[in-house]
Backbone as CSV, one residue per row, in Angstrom:
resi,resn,N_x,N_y,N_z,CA_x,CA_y,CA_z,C_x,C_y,C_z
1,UNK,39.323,-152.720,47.746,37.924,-153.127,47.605,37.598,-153.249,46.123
2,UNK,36.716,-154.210,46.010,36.721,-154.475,44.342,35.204,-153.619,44.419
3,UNK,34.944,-153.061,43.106,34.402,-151.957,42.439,33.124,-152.626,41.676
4,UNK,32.128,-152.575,42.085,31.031,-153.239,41.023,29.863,-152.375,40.329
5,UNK,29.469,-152.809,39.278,28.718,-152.030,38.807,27.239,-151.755,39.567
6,UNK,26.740,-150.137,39.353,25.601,-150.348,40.255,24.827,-150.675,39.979
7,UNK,23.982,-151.298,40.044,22.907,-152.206,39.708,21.401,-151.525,39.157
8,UNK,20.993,-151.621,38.135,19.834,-150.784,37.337,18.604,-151.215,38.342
9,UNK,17.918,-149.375,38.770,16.411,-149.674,39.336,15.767,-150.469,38.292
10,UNK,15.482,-150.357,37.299,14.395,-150.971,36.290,14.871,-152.398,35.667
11,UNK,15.616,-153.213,36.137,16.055,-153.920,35.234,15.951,-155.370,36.200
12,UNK,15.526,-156.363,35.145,15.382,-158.125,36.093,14.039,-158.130,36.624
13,UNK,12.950,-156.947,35.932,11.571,-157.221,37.005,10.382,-157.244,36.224
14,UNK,10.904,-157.647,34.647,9.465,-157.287,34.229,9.303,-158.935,33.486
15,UNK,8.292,-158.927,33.031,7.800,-160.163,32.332,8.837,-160.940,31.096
16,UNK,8.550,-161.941,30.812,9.521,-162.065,29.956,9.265,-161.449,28.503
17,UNK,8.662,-160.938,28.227,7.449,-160.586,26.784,8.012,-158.763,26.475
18,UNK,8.192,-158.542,27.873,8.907,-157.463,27.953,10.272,-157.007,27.345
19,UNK,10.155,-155.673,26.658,11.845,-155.183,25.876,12.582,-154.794,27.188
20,UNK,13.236,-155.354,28.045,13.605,-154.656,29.181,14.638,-153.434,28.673
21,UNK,15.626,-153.375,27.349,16.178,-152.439,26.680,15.087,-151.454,26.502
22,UNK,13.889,-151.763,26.104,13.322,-150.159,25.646,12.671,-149.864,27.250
23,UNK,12.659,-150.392,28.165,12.324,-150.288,29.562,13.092,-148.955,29.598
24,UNK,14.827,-149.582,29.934,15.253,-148.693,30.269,15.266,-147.064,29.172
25,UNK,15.760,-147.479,27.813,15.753,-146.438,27.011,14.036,-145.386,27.486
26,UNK,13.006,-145.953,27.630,12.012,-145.223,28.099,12.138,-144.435,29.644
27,UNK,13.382,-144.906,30.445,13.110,-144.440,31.721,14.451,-143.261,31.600
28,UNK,14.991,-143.259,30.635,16.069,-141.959,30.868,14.910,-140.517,30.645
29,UNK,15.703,-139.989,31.004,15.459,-138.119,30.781,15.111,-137.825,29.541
30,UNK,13.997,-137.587,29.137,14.328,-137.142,28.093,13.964,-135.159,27.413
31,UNK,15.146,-134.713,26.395,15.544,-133.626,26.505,14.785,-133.075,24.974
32,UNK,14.714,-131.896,24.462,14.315,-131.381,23.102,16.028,-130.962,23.170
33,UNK,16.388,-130.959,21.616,17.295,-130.347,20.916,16.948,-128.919,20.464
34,UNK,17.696,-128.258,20.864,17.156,-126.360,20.257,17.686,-126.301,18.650
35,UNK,16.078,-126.643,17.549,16.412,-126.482,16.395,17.513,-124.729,15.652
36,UNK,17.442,-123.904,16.388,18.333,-122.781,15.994,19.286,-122.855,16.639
37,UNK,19.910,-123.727,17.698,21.450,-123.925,18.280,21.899,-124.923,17.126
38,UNK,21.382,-125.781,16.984,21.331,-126.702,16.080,22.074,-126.267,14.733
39,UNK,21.043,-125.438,14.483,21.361,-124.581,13.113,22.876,-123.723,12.438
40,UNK,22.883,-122.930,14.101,23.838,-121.897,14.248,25.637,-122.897,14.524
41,UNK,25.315,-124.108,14.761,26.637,-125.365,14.931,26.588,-126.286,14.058
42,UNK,26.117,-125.796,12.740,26.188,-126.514,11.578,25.564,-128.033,11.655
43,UNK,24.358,-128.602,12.601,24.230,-129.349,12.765,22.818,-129.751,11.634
44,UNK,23.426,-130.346,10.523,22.487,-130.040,9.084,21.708,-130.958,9.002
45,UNK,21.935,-132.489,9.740,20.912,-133.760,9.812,19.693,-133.715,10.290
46,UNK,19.674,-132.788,11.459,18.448,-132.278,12.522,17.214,-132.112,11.650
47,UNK,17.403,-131.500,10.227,16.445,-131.428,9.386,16.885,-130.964,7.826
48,UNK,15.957,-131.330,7.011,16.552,-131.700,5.437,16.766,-130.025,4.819
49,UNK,17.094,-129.150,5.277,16.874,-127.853,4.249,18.702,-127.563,4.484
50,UNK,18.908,-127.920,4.586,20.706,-127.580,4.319,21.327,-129.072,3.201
51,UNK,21.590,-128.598,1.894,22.168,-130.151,0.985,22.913,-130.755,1.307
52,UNK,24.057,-129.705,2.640,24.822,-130.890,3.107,24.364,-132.244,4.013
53,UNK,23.440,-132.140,4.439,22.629,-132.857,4.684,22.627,-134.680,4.479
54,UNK,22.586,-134.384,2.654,22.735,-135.737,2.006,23.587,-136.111,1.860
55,UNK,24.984,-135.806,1.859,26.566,-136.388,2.244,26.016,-137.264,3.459
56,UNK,26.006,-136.692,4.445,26.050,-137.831,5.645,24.983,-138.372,5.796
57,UNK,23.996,-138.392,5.372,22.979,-139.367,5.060,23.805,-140.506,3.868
58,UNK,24.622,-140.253,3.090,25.010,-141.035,2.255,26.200,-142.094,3.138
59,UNK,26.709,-141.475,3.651,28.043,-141.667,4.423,27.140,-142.531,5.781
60,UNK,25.800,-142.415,6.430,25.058,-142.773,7.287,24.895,-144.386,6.451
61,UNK,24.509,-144.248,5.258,24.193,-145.695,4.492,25.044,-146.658,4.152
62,UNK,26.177,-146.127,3.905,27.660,-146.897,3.635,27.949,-147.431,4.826
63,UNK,27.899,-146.386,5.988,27.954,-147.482,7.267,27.303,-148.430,7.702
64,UNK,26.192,-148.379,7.963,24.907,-148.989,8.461,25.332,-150.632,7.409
65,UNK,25.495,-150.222,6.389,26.085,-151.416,5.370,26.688,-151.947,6.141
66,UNK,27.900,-151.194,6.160,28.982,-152.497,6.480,28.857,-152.949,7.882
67,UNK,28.346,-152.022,8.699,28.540,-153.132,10.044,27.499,-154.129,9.768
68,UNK,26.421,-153.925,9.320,25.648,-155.062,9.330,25.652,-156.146,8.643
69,UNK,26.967,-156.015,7.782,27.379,-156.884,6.910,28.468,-157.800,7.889
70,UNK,28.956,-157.250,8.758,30.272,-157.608,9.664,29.289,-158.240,11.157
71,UNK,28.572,-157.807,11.717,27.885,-157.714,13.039,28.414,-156.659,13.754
72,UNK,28.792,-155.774,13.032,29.272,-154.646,13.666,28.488,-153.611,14.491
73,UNK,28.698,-152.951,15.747,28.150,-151.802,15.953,29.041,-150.740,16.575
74,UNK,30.275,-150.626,16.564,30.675,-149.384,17.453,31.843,-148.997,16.683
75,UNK,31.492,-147.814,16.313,32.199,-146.849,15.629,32.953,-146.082,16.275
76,UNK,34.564,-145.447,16.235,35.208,-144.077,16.800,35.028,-143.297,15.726
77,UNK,35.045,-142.371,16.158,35.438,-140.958,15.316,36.395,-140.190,15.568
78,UNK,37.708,-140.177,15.160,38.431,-139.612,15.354,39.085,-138.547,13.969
79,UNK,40.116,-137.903,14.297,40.952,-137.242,13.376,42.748,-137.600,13.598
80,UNK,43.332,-137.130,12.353,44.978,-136.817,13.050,45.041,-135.988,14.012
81,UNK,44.740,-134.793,13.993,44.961,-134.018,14.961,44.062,-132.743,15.132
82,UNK,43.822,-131.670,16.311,42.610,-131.244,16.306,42.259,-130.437,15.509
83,UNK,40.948,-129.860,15.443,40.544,-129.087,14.953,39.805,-129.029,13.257
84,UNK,39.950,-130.508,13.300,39.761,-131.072,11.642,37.443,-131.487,11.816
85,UNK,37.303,-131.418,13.121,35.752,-131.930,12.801,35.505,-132.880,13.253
86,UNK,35.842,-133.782,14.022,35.290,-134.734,14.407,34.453,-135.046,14.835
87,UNK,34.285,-134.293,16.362,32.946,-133.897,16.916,31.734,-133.281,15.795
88,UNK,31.699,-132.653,14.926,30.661,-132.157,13.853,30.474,-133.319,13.146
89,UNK,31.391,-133.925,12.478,31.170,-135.103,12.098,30.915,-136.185,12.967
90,UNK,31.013,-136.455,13.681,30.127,-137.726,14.980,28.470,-137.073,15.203
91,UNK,28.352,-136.128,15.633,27.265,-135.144,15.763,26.137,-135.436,14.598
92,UNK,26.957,-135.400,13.969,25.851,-134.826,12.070,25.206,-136.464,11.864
93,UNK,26.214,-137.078,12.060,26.425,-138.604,12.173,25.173,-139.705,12.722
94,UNK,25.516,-139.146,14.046,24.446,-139.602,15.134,23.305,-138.952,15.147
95,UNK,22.884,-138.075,14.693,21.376,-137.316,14.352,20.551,-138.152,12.859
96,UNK,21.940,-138.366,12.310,21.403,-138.991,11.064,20.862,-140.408,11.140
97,UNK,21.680,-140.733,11.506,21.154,-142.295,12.494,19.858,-142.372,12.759
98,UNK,19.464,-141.277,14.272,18.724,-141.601,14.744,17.411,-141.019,13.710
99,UNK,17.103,-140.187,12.931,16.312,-139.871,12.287,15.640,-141.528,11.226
100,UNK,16.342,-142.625,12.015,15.967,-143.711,11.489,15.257,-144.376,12.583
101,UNK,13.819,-144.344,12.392,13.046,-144.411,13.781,13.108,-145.815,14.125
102,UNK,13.505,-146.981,13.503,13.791,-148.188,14.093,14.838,-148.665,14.682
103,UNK,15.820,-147.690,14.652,17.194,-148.229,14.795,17.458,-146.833,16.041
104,UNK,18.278,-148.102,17.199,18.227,-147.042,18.497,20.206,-146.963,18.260
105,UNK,20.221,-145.717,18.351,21.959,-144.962,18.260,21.926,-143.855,19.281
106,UNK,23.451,-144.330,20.143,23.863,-143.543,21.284,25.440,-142.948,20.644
107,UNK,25.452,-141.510,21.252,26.368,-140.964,20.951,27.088,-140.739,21.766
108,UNK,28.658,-141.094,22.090,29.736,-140.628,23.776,30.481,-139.698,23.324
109,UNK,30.559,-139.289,24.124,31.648,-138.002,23.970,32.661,-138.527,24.745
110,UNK,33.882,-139.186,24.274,34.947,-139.705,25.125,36.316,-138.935,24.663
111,UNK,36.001,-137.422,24.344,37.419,-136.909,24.419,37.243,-136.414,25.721
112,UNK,37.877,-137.024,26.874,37.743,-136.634,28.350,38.574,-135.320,28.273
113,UNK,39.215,-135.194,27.615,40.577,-133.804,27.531,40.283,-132.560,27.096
114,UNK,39.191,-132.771,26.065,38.499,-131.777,25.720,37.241,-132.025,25.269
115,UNK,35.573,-131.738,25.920,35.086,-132.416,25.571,34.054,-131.289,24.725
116,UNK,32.719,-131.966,23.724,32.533,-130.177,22.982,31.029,-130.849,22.801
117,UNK,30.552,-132.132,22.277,29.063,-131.896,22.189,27.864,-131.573,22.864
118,UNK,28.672,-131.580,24.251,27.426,-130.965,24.850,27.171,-129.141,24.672
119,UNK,28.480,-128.744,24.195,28.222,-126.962,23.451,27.712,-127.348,22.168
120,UNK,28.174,-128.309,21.653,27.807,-128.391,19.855,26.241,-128.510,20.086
121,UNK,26.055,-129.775,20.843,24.491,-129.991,20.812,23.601,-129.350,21.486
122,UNK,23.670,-128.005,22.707,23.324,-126.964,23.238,22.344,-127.988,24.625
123,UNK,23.298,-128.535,24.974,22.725,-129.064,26.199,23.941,-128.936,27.716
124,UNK,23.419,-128.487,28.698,23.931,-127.678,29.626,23.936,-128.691,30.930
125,UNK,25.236,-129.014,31.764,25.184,-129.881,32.963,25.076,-130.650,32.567
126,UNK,25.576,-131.571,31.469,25.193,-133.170,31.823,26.316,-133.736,33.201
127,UNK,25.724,-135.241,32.903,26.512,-135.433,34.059,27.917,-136.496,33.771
128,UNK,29.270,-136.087,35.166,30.249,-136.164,34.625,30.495,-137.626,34.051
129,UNK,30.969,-137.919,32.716,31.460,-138.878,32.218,31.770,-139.924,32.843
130,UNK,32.660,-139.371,33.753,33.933,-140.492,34.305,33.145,-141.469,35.437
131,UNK,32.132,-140.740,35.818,30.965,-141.544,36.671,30.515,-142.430,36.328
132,UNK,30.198,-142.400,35.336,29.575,-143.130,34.755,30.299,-144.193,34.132
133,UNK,31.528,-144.424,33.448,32.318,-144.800,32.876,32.999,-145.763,34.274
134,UNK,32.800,-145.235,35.780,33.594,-145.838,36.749,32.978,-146.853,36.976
135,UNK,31.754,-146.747,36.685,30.732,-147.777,37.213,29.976,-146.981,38.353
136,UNK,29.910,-145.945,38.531,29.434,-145.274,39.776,27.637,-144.950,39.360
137,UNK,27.277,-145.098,38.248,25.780,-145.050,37.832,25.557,-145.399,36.806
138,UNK,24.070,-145.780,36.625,23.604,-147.320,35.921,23.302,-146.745,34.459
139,UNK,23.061,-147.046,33.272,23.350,-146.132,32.117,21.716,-144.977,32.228
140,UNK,20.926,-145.733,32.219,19.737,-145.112,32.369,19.551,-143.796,33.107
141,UNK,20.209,-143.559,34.260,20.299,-142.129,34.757,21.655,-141.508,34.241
142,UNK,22.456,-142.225,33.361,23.015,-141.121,33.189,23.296,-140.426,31.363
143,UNK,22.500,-141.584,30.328,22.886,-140.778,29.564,20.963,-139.874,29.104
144,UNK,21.129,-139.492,28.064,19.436,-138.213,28.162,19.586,-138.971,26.746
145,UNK,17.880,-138.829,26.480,17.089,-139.371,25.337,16.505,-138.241,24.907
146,UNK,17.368,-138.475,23.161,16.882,-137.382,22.312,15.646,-137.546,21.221
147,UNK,14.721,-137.125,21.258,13.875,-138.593,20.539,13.661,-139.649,21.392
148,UNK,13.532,-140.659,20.222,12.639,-142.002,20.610,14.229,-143.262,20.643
149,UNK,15.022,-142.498,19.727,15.613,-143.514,19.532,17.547,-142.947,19.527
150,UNK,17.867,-141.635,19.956,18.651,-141.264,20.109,19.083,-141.188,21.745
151,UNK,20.448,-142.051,22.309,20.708,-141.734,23.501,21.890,-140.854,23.390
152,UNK,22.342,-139.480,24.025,23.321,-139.115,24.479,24.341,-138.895,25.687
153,UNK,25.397,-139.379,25.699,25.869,-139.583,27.110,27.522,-138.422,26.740
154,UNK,26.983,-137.279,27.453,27.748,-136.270,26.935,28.782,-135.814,28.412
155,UNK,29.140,-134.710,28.302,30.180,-134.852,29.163,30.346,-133.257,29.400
156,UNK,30.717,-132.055,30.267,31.786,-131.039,30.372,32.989,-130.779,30.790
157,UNK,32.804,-131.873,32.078,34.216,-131.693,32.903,35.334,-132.371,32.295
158,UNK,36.835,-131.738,32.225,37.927,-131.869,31.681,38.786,-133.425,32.743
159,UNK,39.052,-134.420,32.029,39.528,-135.219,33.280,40.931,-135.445,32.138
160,UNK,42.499,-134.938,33.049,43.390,-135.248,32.200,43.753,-136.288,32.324
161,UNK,43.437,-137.165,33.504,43.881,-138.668,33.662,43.253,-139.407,32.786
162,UNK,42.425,-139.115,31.338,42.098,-140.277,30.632,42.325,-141.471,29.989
163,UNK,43.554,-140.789,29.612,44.121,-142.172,29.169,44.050,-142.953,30.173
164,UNK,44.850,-143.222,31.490,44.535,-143.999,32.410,42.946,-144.747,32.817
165,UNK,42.235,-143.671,32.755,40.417,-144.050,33.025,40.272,-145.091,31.960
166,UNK,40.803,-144.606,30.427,40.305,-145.725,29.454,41.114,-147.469,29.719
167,UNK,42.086,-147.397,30.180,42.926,-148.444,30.064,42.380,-149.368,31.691
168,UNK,41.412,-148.760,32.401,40.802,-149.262,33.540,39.789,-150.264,33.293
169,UNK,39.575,-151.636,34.032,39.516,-153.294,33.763,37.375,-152.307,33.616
170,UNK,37.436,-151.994,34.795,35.854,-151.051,34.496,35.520,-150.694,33.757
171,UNK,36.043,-149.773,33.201,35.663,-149.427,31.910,35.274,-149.879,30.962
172,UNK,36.045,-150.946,30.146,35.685,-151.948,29.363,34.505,-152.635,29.700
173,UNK,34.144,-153.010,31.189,32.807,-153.618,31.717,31.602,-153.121,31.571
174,UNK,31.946,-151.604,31.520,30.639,-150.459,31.764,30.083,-150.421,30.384
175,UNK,31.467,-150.581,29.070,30.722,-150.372,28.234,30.633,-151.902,27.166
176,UNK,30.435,-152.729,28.053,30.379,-154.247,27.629,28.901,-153.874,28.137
177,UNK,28.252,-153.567,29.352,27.130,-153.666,29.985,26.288,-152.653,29.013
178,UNK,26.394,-151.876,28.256,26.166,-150.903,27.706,25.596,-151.465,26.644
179,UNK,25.859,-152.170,25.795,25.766,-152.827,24.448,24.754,-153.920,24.905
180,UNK,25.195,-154.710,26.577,24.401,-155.510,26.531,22.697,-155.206,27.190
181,UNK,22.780,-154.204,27.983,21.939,-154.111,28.379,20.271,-152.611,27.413
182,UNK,21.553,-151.889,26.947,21.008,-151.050,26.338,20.660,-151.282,24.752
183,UNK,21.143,-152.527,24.397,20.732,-153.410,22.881,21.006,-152.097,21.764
184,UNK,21.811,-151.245,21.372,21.812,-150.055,20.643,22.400,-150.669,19.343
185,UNK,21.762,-150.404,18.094,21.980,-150.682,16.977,23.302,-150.025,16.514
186,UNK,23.835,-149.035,16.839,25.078,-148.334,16.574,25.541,-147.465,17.656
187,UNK,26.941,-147.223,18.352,27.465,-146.860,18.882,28.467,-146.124,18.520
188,UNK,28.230,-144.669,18.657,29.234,-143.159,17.890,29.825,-142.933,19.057
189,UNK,31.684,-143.126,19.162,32.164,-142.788,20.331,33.481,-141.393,19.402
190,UNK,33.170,-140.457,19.910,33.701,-138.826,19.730,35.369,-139.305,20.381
191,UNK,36.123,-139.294,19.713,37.609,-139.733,20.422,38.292,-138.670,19.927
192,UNK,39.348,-138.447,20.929,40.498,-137.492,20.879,41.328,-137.960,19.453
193,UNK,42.107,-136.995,18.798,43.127,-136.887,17.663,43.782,-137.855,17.848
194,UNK,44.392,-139.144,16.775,45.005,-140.083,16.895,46.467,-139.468,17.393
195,UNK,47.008,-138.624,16.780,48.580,-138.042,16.495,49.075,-137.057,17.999
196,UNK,48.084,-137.253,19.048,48.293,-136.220,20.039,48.013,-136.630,21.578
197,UNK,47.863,-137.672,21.335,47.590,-138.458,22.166,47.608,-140.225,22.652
198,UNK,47.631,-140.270,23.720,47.585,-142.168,23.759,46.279,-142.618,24.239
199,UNK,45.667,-141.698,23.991,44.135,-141.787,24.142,43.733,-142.970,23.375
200,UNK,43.286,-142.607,22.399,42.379,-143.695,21.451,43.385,-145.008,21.320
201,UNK,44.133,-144.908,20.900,45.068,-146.125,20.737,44.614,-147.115,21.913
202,UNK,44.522,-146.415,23.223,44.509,-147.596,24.276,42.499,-147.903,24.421
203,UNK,41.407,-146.936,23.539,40.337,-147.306,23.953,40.055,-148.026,22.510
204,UNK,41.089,-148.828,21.501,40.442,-148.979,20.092,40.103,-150.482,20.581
205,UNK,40.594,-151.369,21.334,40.124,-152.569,21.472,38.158,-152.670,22.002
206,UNK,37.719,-151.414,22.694,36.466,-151.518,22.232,35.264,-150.838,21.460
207,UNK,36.248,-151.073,20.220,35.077,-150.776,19.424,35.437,-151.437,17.868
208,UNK,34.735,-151.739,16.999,34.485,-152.084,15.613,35.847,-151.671,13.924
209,UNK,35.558,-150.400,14.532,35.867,-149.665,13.464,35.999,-148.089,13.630
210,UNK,36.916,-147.762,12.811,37.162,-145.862,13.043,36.533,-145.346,11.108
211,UNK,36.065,-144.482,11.860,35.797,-143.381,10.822,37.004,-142.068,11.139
212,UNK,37.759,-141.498,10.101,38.968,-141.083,10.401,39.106,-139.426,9.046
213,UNK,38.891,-138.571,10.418,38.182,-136.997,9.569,39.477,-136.304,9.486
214,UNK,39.473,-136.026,8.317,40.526,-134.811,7.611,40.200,-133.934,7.632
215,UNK,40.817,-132.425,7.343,40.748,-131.006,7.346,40.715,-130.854,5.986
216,UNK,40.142,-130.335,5.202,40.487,-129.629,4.000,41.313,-128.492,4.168
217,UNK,42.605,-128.554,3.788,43.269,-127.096,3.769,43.619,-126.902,5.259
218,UNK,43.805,-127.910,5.544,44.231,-128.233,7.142,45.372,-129.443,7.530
219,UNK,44.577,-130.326,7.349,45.644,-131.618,7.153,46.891,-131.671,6.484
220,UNK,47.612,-131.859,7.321,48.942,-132.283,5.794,48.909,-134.036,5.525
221,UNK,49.447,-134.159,4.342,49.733,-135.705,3.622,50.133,-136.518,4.603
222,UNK,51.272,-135.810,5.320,51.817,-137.080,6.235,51.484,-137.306,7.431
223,UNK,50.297,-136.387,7.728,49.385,-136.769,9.683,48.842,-137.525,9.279
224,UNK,48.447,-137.370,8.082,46.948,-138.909,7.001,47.948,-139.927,6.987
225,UNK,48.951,-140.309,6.652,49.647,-141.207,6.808,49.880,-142.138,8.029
226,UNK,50.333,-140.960,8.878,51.161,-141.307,10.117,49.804,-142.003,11.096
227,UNK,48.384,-141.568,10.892,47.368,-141.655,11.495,46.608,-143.063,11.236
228,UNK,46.929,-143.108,9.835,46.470,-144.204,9.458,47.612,-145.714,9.387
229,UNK,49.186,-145.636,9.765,49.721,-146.165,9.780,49.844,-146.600,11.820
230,UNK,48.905,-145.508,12.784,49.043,-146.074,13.576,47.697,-146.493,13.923
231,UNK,46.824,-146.739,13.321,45.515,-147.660,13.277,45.803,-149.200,12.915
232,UNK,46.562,-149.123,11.822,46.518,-150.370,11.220,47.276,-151.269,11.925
233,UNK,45.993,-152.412,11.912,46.451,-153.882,12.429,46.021,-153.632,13.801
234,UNK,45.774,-152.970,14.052,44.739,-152.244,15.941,43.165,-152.298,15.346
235,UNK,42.726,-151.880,14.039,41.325,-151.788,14.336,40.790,-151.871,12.372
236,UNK,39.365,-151.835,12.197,39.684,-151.365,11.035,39.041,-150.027,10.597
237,UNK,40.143,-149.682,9.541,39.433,-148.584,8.874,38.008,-148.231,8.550
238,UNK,37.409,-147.996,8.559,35.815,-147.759,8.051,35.982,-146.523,6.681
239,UNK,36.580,-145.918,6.420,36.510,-144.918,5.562,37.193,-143.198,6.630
240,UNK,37.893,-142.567,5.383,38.351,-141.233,5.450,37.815,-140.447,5.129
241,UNK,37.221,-139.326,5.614,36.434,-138.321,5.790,37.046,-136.599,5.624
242,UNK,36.448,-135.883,4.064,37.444,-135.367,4.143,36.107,-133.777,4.560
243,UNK,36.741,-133.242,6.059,35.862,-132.244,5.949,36.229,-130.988,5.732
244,UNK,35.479,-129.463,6.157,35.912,-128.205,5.717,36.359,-127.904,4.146
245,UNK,35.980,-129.027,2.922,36.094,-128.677,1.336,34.714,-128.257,1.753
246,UNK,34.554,-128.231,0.221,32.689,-127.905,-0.258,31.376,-128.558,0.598
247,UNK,32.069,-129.483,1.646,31.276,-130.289,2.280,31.962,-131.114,2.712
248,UNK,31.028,-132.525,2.881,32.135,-134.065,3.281,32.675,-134.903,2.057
249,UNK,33.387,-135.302,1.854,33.630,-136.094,1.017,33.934,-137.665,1.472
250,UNK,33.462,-138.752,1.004,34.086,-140.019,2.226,34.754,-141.185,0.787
């Protein structure tokens, strides 16, 4: 049986004058962020009293540049391998974004293997990824609105078949429908470690560009190598991210 997407309550019924994108962005859930979970997960964009702060606000401007210089909107975030930040850096990322009240930015959590912003960002039960990703529900019920202009479509449950889920003809559809229907000025997708997986490799055909996070005092020379030698000519670089020094460095 062929598999179709389910079809949005709110969508095809309003006037033509109508944003049917902010239709839906107005009809998701929407959630408060707990400013002291926030705090306590280094999440420093949420508000200006931490200096690290202005790194990724800086690193927020360099991007915003170039895709809009390219027609770009969908970013990965990945690392060589774990434990270097990625998720903190996608996180810090996508708060920073959205603290730009004209510009609407959704954040995925697509390390299906291990997934962490919904602990980073202190939000409890979302709903499972892969549902959503199957085509089994329409984006509007399933990702939560943080703000006015922040969507998150977060995840808990562990699915080890991902690689397979990503390399599925659906998938690519769900998040073709995603871009088209949800009109999002930037798209932060949280991806598993290049060096540990066949994860990202098989989900880089949809998206733009990688942002690609180092460890300070973590990384060795040749995962930065090996990481960046298996990107190239698959996608492009966006910039190297070096975290856990004094801060970010890009």
């Amino acid at each position: 049986m062929n598999r179709q997407l389910v079809p949005s309550k709110n969508r095809d019924v309003y006037a033509p004058n109508v944003d049917e994108a902010q239709v839906l962005w107005d009809s998701m859930e929407q959630i408060g962020l707990d400013p002291g979970h926030l705090r306590r997960n280094r999440i420093v964009t949420a508000n200006k009293s931490d200096p690290l702060h202005k790194q990724f606000d800086m690193l927020r401007t360099r991007l915003l540049l170039a895709m809009r210089e390219n027609g770009w909107s969908r970013v990965a975030v990945t690392a060589p391998t774990e434990g270097c930040g990625s998720s903190f850096v996608a996180s810090n990322l996508a708060i920073s974004f959205a603290r730009m009240e004209s510009l609407r930015t959704v954040l995925l959590d697509m390390n299906l293997s291990a997934p962490s912003l919904s602990r980073i960002l202190g939000v409890s039960d979302p709903t499972d990824i892969a549902d959503y990703l199957r085509g089994h529900i329409p984006p509007e019920d399933y990702f939560l609105r943080a703000g006015r202009g922040l969507a998150l479509g977060l995840n808990e449950t562990r699915d080890l078949n991902s690689a397979e889920l990503f390399q599925e003809a659906m998938m690519v559809d769900v998040l073709a429908e995603l871009q088209d229907v949800l009109a999002p000025d930037i798209v932060i997708y949280d991806l598993p470690p290049v060096l540990e997986s066949d994860e990202l490799l098989s989900f880089l055909p949809n998206v733009d560009g990688v942002l690609l996070v180092v460890g300070g005092g973590q990384t060795q020379p040749q995962d930065v190598l090996r990481a960046e030698q298996a990107l190239e000519d698959r996608t492009q670089l966006l910039g190297v991210v070096l975290n856990k020094s004094e801060g970010i460095l890009v």
